[in-house]
VOPAGU-2260 file (C-alpha; in pm, 1 decimal, decimal comma):
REM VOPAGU-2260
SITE   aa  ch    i         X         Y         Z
SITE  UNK   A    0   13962,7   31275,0    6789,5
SITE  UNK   A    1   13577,6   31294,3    6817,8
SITE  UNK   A    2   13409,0   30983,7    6690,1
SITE  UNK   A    3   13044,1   31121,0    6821,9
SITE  UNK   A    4   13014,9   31190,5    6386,3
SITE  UNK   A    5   13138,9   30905,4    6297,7
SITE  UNK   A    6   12930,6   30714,1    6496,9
SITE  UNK   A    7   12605,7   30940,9    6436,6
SITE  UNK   A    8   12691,8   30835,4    6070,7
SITE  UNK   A    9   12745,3   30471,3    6093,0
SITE  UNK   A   10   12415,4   30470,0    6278,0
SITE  UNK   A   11   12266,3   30659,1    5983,7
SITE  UNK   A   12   12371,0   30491,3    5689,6
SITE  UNK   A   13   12376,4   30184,5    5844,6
SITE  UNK   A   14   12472,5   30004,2    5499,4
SITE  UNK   A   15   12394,5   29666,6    5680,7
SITE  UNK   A   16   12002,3   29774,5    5661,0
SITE  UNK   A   17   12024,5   29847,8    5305,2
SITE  UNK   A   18   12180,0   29503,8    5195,8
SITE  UNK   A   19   11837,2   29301,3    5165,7
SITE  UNK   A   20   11773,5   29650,0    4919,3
SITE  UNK   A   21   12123,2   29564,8    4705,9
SITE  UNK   A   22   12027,0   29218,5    4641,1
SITE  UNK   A   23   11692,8   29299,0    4543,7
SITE  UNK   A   24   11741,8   29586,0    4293,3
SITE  UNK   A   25   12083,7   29393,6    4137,4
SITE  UNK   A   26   11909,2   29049,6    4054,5
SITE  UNK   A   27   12010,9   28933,8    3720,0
SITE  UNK   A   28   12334,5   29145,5    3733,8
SITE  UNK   A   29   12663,7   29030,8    3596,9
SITE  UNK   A   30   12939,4   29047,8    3836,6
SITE  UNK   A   31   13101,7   29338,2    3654,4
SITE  UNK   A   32   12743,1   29546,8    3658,7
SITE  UNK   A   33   12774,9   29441,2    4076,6
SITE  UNK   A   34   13123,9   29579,0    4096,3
SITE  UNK   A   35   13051,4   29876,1    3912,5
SITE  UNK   A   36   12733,5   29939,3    4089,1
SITE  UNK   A   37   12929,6   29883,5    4476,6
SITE  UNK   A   38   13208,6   30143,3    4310,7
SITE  UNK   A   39   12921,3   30410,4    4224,4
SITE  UNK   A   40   12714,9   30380,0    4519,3
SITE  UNK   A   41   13011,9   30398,1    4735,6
SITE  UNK   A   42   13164,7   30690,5    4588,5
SITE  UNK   A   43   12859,2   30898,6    4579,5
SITE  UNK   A   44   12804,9   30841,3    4945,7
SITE  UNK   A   45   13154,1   30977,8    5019,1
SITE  UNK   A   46   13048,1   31291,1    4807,8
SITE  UNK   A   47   12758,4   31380,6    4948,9
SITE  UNK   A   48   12909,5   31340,8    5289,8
SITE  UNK   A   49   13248,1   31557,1    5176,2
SITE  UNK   A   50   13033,5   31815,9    5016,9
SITE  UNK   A   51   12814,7   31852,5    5318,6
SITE  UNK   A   52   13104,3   31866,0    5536,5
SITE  UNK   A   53   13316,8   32151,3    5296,9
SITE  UNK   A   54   13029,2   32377,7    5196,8
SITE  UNK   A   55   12665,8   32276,3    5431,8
SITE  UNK   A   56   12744,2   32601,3    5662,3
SITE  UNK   A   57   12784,3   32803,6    5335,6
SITE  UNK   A   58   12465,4   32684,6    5236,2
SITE  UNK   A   59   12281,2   32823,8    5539,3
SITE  UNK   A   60   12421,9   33111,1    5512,2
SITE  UNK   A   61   12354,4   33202,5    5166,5
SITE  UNK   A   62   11959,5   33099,5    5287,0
SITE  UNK   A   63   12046,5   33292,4    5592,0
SITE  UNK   A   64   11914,4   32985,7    5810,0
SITE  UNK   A   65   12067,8   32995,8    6164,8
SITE  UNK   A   66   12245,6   32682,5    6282,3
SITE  UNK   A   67   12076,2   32669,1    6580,3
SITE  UNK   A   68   11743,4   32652,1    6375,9
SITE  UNK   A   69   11897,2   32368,7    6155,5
SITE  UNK   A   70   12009,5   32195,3    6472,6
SITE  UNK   A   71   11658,5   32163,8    6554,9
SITE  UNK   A   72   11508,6   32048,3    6211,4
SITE  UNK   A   73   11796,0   31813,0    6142,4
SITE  UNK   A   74   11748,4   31652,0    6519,7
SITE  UNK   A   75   11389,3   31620,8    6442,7
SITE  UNK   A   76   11468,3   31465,4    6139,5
SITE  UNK   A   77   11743,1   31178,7    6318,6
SITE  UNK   A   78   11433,1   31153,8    6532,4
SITE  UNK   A   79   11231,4   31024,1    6220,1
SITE  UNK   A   80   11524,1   30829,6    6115,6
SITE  UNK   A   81   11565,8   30668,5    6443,8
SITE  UNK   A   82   11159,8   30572,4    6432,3
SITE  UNK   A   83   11214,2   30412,4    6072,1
SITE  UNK   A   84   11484,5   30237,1    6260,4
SITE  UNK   A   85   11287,7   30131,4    6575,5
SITE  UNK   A   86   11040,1   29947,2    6301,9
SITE  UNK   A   87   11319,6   29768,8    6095,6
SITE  UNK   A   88   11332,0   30001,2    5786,9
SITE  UNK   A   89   11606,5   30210,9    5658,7
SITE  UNK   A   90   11698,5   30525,1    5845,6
SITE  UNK   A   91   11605,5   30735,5    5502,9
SITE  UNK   A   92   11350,8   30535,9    5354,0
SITE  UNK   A   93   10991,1   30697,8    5295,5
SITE  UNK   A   94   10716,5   30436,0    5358,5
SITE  UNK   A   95   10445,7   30623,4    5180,0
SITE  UNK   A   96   10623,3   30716,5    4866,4
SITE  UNK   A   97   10721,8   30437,8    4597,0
SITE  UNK   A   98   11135,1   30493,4    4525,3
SITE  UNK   A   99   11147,1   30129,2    4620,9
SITE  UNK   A  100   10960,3   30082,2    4393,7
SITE  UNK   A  101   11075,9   30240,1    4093,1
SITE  UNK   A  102   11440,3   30182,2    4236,0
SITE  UNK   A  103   11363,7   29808,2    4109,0
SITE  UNK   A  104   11216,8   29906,6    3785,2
SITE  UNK   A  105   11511,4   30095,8    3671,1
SITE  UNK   A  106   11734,1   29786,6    3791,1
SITE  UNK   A  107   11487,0   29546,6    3549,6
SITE  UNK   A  108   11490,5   29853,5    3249,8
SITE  UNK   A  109   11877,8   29794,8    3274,6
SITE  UNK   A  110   11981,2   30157,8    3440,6
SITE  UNK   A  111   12170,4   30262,4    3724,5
SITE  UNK   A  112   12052,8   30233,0    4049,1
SITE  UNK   A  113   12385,1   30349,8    4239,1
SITE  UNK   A  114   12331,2   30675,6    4240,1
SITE  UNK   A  115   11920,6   30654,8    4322,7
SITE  UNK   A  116   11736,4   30487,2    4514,7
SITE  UNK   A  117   12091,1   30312,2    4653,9
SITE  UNK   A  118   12295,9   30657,6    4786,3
SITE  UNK   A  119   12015,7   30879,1    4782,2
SITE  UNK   A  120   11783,8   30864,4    4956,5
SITE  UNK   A  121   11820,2   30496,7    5106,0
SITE  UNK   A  122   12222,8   30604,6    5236,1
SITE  UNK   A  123   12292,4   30921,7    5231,9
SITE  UNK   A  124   11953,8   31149,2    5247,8
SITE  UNK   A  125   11854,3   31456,2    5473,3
SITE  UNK   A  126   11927,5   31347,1    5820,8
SITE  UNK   A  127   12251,7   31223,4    5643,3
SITE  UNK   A  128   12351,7   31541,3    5508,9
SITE  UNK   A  129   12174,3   31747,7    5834,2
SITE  UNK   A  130   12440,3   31541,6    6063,1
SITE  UNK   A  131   12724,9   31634,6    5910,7
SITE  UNK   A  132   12650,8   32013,1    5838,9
SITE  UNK   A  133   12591,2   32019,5    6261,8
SITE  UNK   A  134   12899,8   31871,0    6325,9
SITE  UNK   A  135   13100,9   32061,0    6046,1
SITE  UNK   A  136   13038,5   32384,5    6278,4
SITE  UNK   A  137   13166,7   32176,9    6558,4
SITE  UNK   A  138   13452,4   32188,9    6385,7
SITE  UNK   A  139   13699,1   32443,6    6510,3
SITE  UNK   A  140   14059,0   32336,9    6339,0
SITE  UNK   A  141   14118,0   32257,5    5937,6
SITE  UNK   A  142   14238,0   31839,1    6068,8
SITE  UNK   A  143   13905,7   31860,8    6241,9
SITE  UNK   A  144   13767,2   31912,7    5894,2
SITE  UNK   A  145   13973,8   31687,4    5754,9
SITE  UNK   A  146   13866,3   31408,3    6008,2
SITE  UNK   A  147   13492,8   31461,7    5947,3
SITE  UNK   A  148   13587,8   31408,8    5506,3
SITE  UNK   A  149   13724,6   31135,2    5608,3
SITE  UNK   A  150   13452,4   30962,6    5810,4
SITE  UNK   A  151   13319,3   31020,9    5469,5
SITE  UNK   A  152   13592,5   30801,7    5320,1
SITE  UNK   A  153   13494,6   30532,7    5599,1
SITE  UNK   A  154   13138,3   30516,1    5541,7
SITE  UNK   A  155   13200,0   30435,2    5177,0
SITE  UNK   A  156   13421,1   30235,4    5261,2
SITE  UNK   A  157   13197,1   30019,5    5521,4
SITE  UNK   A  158   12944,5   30071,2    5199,5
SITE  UNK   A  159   13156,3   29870,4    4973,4
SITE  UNK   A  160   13232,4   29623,3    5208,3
SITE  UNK   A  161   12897,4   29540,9    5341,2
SITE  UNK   A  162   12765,9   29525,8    4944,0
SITE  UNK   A  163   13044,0   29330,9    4847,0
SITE  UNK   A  164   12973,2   29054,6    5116,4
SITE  UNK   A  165   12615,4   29112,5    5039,2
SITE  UNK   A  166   12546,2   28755,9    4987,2
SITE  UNK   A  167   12728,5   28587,2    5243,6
SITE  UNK   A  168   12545,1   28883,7    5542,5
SITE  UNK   A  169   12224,5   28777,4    5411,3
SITE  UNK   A  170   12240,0   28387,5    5445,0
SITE  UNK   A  171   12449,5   28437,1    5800,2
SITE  UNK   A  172   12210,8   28746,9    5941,8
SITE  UNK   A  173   11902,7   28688,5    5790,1
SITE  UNK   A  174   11631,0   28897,9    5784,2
SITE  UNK   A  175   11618,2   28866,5    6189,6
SITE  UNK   A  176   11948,0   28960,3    6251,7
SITE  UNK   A  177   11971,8   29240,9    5987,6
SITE  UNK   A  178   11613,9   29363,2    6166,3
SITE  UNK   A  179   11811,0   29332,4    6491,6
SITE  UNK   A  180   12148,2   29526,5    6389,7
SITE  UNK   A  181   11879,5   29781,7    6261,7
SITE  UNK   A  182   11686,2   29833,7    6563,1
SITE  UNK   A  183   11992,5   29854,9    6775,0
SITE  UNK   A  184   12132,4   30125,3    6577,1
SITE  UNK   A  185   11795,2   30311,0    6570,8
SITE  UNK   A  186   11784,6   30333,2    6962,8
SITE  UNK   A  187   12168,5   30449,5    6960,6
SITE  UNK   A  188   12049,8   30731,4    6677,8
SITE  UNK   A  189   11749,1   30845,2    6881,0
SITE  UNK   A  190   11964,8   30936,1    7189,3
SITE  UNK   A  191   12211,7   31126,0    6976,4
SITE  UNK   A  192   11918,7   31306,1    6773,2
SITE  UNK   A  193   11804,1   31409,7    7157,2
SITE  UNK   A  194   12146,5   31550,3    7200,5
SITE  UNK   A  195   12183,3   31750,8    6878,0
SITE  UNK   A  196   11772,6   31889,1    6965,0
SITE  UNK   A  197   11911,4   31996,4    7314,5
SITE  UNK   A  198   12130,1   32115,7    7191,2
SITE  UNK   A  199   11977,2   32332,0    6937,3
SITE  UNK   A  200   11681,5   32438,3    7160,1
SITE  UNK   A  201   11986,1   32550,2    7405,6
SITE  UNK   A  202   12123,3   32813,8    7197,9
SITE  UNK   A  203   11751,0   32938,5    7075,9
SITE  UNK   A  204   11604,1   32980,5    7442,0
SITE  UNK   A  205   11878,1   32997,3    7660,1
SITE  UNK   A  206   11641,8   33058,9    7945,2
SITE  UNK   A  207   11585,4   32629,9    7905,2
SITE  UNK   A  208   11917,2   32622,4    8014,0
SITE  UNK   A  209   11936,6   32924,6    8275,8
SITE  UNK   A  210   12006,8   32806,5    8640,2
């Protein structure tokens, strides 16, 4: 069994990163709103992931986008991720923009947050959902597929447990050690975004590869 996606995706998502983000948006919550929130957010990331993984190369085909070309963009895009990373922030957060932002003011106006900011974009957003459409055409056999729905079944669950024991990570990591466990997984996600460019750039100029 290939963990490379798994891996790719844990780096990614990296729910640890996204904690200091839980606690913030779910202040004043009863404990039921924090279960039901953990449930939602950890569902939805197991969607996305499943729905990238059955239909992503259907997508690009009804766009008629070629794979290698989306190899490309969606390195580049790790790339970006992996930068975020490097600098402490979440893989998919957007510095300039202000979903933070209004993340928190739907948590104070009383509405979900689960779904958005929480699962998309600051979990699951387009390097996400660019990873696994790459390694769905990897994919040659259906328990291949099935393996790569199911990394979608581990992320939520490392989701749920990581938000669950959001508390307790904060007061043991801190913001230092959360910052650390970030960076770490940035550098990991930059090599593999490398890979997946290579790779890409491979297949569209094969003369970067002739001997």
């Amino acid at each position: 069994m290939d963990l490379k996606p798994l891996i790719t995706l844990l780096a990614i998502v990296n729910p640890l990163a996204i904690v200091p983000f839980f606690i913030h948006y779910t202040q004043g919550f009863s404990a039921a709103q924090r279960r039901s929130t953990i449930r939602t957010a950890a569902f939805a990331s197991f969607c996305v992931i499943a729905a990238c993984a059955l239909l992503g190369l259907q997508i690009l085909e009804f766009f008629n986008i070629s794979l290698q070309s989306f190899q490309v963009g969606g390195g580049m895009l790790l790339l970006i991720s992996a930068m975020n990373m490097l600098n402490a922030q979440p893989a998919e957060a957007k510095p300039l923009t202000h979903e933070l932002e209004q993340g928190a003011e739907k948590a104070a106006a009383g509405s979900s947050i689960a779904v958005v900011p929480l699962t998309i974009p600051l979990l699951t957003g387009p390097a996400s959902m660019s990873t696994v459409v790459i390694y769905a055409d990897r994919a040659q056999t259906f328990w291949q597929h099935a393996s790569l729905v199911g990394y979608g079944v581990v992320i939520a669950l490392a989701t749920a447990l990581c938000f669950s024991l959001a508390d307790p990570i904060a007061r043991v990591l801190g913001k230092t050690g959360i910052n650390v466990m970030t960076r770490l997984m940035g550098l990991i996600l930059a090599a593999l975004a490398v890979e997946v460019m290579a790779d890409g750039l491979g297949k569209l100029f094969p003369i970067l590869v002739a001997r």
